[in-house]
N, C-alpha and C positions, 0 to 999 in steps of 0.2 A: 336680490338687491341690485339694482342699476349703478353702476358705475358714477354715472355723475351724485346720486344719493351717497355713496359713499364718500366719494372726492368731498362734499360739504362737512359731514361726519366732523363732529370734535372727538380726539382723541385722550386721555388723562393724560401728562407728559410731566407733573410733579405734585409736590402740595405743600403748602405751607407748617411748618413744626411749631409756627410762635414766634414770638420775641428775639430776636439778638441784637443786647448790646440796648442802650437807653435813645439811638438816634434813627429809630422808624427802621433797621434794617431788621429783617428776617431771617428764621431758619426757614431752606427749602431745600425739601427732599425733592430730587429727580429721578422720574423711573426710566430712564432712558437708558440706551444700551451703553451709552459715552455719556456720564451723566451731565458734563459741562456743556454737551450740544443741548442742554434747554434753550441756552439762550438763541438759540439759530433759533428756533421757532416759533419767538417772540414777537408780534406781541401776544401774552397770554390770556385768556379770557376764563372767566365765571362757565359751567356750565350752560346757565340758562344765556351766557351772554350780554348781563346787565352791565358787568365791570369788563377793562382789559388792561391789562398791565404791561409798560416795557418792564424789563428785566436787565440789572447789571448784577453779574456777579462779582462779591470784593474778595472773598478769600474763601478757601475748603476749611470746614467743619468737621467734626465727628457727626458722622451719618448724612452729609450733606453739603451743604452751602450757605453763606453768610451772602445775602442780598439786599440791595434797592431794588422797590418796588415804586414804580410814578403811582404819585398820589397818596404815598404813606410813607408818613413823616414823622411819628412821632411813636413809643412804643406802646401807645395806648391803642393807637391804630393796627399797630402790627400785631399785636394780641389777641385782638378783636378777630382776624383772621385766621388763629390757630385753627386747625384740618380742615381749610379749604383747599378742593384741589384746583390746579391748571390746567388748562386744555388749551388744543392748539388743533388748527384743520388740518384733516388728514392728508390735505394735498401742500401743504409746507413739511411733510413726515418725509423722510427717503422711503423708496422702494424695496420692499423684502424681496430675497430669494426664496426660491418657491418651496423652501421647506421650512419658512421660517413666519411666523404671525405674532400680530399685534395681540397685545392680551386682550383687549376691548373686542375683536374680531372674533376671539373665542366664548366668552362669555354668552348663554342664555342657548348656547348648538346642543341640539339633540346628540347623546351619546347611546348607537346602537353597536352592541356585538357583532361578531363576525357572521351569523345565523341572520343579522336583523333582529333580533330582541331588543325592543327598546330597556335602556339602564337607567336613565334620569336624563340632568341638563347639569351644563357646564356652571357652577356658580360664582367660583371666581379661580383663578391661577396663583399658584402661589410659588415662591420660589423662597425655598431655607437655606439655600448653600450649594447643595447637592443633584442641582435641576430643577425644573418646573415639575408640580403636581394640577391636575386638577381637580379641585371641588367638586366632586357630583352630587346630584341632591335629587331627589324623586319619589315616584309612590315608592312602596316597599322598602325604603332604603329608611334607617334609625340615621337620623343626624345626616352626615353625610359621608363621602368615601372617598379618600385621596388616591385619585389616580396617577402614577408616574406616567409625566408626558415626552416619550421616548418612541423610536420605530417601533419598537418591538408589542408595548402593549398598546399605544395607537398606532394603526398601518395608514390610515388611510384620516384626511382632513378636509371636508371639504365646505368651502364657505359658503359659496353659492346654493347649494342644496340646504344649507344650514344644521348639518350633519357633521358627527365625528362615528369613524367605524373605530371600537377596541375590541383588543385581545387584551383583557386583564389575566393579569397573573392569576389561579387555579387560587380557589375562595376565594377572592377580593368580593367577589359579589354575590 
């Protein structure tokens, strides 16, 4: 993937929870590493791009943030928006250190063994507390396999190629 294709790339950077409060403001979750820098990366946009939203945050929530959104006003409006997500170009994102990635970047990478044996595809990231895991999903595999995303059982990550090399821990797969 070319650089400049990426640099365009929207990234998910929160999503809407609903309703708060009867005057158009919303819950919004942030997946950000600092979840109050959503608003740096404002304005926000729809996936496809149809809508875009500034963003004022009014106070922290349980799980979130209590927000105005331009253009929802009312809470029938903000409702209407429950699990839409936000996105925002990847070239208003700061720059990762090189051992660190977007989850959007991970999502859909071939995951092969240290041999090369293909294991599936990354399906999504997920993070309980304890680390990120990732989702593998593929032929062979019932349902799918959480991978712990750590040195040790992935060495090696690479975007460009569109590859992750693991060392899963002994049965995982």
């Amino acid at each position: 993937m070319s650089d400049t294709t990426r640099e365009n790339e929207l990234v998910c950077v929160g999503a809407i929870a609903g309703a708060f409060g009867v005057r158009g403001e919303v819950r919004l979750k942030s997946f950000c590493a600092d979840p109050a820098a959503i608003i740096d990366y404002a304005p926000l946009s729809t996936e496809d791009g149809s809508r875009t939203f500034s963003v004022d945050l009014t106070r922290s929530i349980t799980n979130g943030f209590a927000a105005i959104l331009s253009g929802v006003d009312t809470k029938e409006q903000a409702d209407a928006l429950k699990g839409l997500r936000l996105y925002a170009p990847r070239d208003r994102l700061p720059a990762l250190p090189e051992d660190e990635y977007y989850h959007a970047d991970l999502i859909g990478l071939l995951v092969v063994d240290t041999g090369g044996t293909e294991l599936g595809r990354v399906k999504a990231v997920m993070d309980h507390g304890a680390g990120d895991l990732l989702e593998i999903t593929g032929a062979g595999i019932t349902g799918s396999i959480l991978l712990p995303f750590t040195m040790d059982a992935v060495p090696t990550v690479d975007i460009e190629a569109g590859r992750i090399v693991a060392d899963p821990p002994e049965g995982l797969f």
